[in-house]
C-alpha positions as CSV (number, residue, x, y, z in Angstrom):
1,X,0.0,0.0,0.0
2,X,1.5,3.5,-0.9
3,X,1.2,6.8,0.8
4,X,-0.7,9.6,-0.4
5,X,0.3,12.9,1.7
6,X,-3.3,15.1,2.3
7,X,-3.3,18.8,3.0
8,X,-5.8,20.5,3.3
9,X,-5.9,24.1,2.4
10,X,-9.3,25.7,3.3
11,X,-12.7,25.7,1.9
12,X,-12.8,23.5,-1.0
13,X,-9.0,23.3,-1.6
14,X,-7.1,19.9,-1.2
15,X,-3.4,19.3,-2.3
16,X,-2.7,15.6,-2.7
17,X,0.9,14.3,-3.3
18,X,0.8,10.8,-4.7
19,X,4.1,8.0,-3.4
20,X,5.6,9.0,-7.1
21,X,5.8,12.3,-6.0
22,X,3.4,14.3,-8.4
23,X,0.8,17.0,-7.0
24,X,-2.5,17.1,-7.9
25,X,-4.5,20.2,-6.7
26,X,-8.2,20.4,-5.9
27,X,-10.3,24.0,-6.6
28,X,-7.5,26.0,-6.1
29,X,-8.8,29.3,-4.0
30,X,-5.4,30.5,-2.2
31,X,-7.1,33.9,-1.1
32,X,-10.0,32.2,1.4
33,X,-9.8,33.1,4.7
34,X,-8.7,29.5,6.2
35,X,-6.0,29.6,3.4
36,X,-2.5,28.7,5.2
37,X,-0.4,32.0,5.6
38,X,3.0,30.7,3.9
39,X,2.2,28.0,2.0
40,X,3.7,27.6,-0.7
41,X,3.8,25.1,-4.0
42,X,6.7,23.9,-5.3
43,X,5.2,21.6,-8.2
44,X,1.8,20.7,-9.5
45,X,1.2,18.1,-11.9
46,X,-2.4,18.8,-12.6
47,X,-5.5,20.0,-11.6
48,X,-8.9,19.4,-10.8
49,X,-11.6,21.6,-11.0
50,X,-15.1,20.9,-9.7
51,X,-17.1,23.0,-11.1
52,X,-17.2,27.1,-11.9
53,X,-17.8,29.2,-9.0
54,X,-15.0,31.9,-8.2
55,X,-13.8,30.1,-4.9
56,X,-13.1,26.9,-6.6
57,X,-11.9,27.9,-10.3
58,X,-10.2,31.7,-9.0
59,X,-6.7,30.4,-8.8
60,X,-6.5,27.7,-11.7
61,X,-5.3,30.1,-14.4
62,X,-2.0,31.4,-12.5
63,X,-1.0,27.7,-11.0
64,X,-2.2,26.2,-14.4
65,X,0.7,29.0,-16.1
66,X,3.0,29.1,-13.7
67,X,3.5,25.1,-13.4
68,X,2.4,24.0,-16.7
69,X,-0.1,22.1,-15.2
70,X,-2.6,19.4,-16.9
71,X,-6.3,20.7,-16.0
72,X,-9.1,18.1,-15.8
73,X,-12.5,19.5,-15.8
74,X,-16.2,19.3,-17.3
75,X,-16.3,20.2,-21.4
76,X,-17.4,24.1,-20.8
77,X,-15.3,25.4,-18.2
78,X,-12.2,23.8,-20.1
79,X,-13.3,26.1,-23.0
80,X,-13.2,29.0,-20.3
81,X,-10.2,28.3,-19.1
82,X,-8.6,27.6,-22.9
83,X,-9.6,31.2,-23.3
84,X,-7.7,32.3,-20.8
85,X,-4.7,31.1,-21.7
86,X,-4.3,27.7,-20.2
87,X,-2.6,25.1,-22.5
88,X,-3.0,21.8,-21.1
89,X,-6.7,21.7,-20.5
90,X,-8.1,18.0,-20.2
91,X,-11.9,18.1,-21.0
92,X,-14.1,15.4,-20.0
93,X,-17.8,14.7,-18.7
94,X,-19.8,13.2,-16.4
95,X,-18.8,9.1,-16.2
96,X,-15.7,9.6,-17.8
97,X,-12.3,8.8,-16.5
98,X,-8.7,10.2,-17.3
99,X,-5.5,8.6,-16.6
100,X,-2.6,10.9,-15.3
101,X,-0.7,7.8,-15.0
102,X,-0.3,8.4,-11.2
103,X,-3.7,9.0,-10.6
104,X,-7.3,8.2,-12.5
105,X,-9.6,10.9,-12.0
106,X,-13.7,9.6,-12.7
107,X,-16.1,12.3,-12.8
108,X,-18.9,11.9,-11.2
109,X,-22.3,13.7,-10.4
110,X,-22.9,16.8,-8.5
111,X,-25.6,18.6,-7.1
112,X,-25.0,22.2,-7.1
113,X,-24.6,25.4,-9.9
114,X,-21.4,26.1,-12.5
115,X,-21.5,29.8,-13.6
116,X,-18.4,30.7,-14.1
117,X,-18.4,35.0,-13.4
118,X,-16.0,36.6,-15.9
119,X,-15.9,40.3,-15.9
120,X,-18.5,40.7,-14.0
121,X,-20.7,38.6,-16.3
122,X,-22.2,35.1,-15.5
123,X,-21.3,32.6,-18.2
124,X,-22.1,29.1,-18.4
125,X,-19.8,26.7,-16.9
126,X,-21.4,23.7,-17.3
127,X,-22.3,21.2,-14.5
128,X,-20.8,21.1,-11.5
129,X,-19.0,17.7,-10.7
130,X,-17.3,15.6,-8.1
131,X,-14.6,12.7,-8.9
132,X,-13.3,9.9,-7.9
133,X,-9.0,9.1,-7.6
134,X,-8.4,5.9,-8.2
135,X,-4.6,5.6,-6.9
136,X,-2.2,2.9,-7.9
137,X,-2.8,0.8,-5.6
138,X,-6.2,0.7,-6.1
139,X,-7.5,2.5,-3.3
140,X,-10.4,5.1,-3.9
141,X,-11.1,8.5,-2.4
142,X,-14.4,10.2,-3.8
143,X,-14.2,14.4,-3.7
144,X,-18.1,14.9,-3.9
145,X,-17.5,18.4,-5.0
146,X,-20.1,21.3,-3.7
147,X,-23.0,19.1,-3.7
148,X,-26.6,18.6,-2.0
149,X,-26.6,14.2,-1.0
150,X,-28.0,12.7,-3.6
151,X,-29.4,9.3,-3.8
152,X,-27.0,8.1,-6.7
153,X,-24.2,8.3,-4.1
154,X,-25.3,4.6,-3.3
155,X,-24.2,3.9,-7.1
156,X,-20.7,5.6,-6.5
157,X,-20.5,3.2,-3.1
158,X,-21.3,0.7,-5.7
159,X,-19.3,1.3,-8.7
160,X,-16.4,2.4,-6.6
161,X,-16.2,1.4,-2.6
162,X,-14.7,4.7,-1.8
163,X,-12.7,4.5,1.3
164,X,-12.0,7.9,1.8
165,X,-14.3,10.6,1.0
166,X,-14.1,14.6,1.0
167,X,-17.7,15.9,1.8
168,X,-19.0,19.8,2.0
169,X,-20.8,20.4,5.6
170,X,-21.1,24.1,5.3
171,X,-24.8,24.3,4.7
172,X,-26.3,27.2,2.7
173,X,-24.3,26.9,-0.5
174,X,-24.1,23.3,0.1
175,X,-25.3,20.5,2.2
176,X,-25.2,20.7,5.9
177,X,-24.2,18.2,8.4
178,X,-27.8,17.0,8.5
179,X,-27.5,16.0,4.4
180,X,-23.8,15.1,4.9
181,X,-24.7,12.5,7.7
182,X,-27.3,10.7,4.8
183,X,-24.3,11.1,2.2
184,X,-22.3,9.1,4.8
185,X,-24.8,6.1,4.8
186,X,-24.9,5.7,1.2
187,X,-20.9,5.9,0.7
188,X,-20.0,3.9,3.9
189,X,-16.5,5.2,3.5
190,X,-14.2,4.1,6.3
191,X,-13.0,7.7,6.8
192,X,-14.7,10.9,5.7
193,X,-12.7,14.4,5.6
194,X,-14.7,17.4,5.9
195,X,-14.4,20.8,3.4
196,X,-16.6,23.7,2.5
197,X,-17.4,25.1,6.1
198,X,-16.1,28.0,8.6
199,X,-15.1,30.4,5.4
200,X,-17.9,32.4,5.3
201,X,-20.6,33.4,8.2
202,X,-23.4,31.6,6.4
203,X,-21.3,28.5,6.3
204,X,-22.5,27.5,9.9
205,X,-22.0,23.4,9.7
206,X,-18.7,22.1,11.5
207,X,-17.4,18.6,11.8
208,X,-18.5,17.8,14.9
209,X,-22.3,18.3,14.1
210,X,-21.4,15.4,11.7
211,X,-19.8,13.5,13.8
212,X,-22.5,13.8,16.7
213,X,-25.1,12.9,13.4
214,X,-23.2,9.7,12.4
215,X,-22.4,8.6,15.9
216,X,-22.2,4.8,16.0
217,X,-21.4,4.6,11.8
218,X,-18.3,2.4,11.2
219,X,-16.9,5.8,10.3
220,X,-14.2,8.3,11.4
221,X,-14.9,12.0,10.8
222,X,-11.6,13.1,10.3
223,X,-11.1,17.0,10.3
224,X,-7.6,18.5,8.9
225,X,-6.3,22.1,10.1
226,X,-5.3,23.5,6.9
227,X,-1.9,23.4,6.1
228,X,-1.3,20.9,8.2
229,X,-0.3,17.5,6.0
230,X,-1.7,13.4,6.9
231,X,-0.9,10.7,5.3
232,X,-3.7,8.0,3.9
């Protein structure tokens, strides 16, 4: 079994760095408020980009330029983002699964809105997504994305037997602990890490109200400080 090193960088960012060594980087937002004062990158491989809102897509074009980065996201927003001068965009959709050779990214189903605001204009993005890694060992994390529970979830615990899984708790823009507590039932991951929540003031779920909601589950809420890395 190999070692993937987690950090987690507030709100709906997540760097993971796979045993190989390469970076992959989740919704990069490096300007929210839980964001890790000195953190800093020193590679990333690709990207991953859930869906179009400014807190998940705002950094993607400066990491994407600065790194030559790979970007995997839905059809429309890698249009966006080719506009914008990105080069190694990596389209896909919904059910569809890319290789990066230390990774496979599966896109799955999302709950949620994709406008993507673009001088001060709402375009469309798309749909918003989640994804699954499939490491090379074998082992699965699902990243649900911002996302309401929805009953497919079971299919992804089907298809898939995540053991790890990123949820949003936040409530408001996203499901709160209440939802995320049903989203743990139909995943029955063995872990399940926590994003989305504390950034803003209407963002009023925290872990522990999932936790107190799934008490007795055959699963650990496990909740990161940013910055700070764990292995899985």
């Amino acid at each position: 079994m190999t070692t993937t090193k987690i950090t987690w960088l507030g709100h709906g960012t997540v760097q993971f760095q796979f045993a190989s060594g390469e970076v992959l980087v989740l919704d990069p937002w490096l300007e929210n408020a839980k964001y890790p004062k000195g953190h800093k990158f020193d590679r990333v491989d690709a990207i991953a980009v859930s869906h179009g809102h400014f807190d998940h897509v705002h950094d993607v074009v400066p990491l994407a330029k600065k790194f030559d980065s790979k970007v995997v996201c839905i059809f429309e927003t890698s249009s966006w983002l080719e506009s914008k001068g990105v080069s190694q965009t990596i389209a896909m959709n919904k059910g569809g699964t890319v290789d990066l050779e230390f990774v496979k990214l599966t896109m799955t189903h999302a709950v949620h809105s994709c406008g993507i605001l673009d001088e001060g204009k709402i375009i469309y993005g798309g749909e918003a997504a989640g994804y699954v890694l499939t490491q090379t060992d074998s082992r699965r994390i699902y990243v649900a994305g911002d996302t309401n529970v929805f009953s497919d979830m079971a299919l992804i615990q089907e298809l898939y037997q995540p053991e790890l899984v990123f949820l949003p708790i936040g409530d408001h823009f996203t499901m709160s602990p209440y939802e995320a507590a049903k989203a743990v039932r139909l995943l029955k991951p063995k872990k399940v890490i926590p994003l989305h929540f504390g950034t803003f003031p209407v963002l009023t779920g925290r872990p522990e109200h999932l936790a107190a909601r799934i008490k007795g589950e055959p699963c650990e809420v496990w909740t990161l400080e940013p910055g700070k890395t764990v292995d899985w």
